[in-house]
C-alpha positions as CSV (number, residue, x, y, z in Angstrom):
1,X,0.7,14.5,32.3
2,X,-2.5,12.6,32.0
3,X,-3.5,15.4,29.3
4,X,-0.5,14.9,27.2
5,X,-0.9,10.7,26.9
6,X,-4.5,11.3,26.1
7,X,-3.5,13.8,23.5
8,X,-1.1,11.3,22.0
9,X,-3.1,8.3,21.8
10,X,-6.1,10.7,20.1
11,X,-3.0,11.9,17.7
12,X,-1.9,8.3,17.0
13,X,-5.4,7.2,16.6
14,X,-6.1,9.4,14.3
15,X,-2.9,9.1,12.4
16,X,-3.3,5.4,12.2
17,X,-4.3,4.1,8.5
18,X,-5.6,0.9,7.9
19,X,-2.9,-2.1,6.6
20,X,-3.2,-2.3,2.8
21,X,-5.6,0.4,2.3
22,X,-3.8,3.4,0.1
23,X,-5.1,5.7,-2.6
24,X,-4.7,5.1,-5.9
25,X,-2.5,8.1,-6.6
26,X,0.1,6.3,-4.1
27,X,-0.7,2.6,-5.6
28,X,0.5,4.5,-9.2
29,X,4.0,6.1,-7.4
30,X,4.6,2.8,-6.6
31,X,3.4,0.7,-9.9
32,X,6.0,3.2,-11.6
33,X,3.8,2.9,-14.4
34,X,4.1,-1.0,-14.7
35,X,0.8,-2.2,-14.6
36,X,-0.7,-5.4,-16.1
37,X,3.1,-7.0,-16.8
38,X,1.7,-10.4,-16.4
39,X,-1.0,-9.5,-19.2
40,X,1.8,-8.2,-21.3
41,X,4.7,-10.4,-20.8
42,X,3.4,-13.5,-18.5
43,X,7.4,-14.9,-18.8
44,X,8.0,-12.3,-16.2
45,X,5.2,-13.6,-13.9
46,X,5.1,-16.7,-11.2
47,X,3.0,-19.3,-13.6
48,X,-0.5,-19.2,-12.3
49,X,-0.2,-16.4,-10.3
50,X,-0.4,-12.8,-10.8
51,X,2.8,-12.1,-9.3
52,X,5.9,-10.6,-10.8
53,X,9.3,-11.6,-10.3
């Protein structure tokens, strides 16, 4: 029993990513190709920010 909890905390552990931190192939899937829309069309964006509504 004590084998098993150690294996899943190592698996956990090791599964574990850090908060915020993905590649940039996911950052494009979820961009769906909209990148730089405040550049491009700043009426779409929070006014001073870089944040789109």
């Amino acid at each position: 029993m004590k084998k098993i909890i150690i294996c899943f905390c190592l698996i956990a552990f090791l599964s574990a990513c850090e908060a915020g931190k993905f590649t940039p192939e996911r950052n494009r899937l979820h961009n769906l190709g909209r990148e730089n829309v405040c550049e491009k069309n700043p009426q779409r964006c929070i006014d001073g920010t870089n944040i789109e509504w």
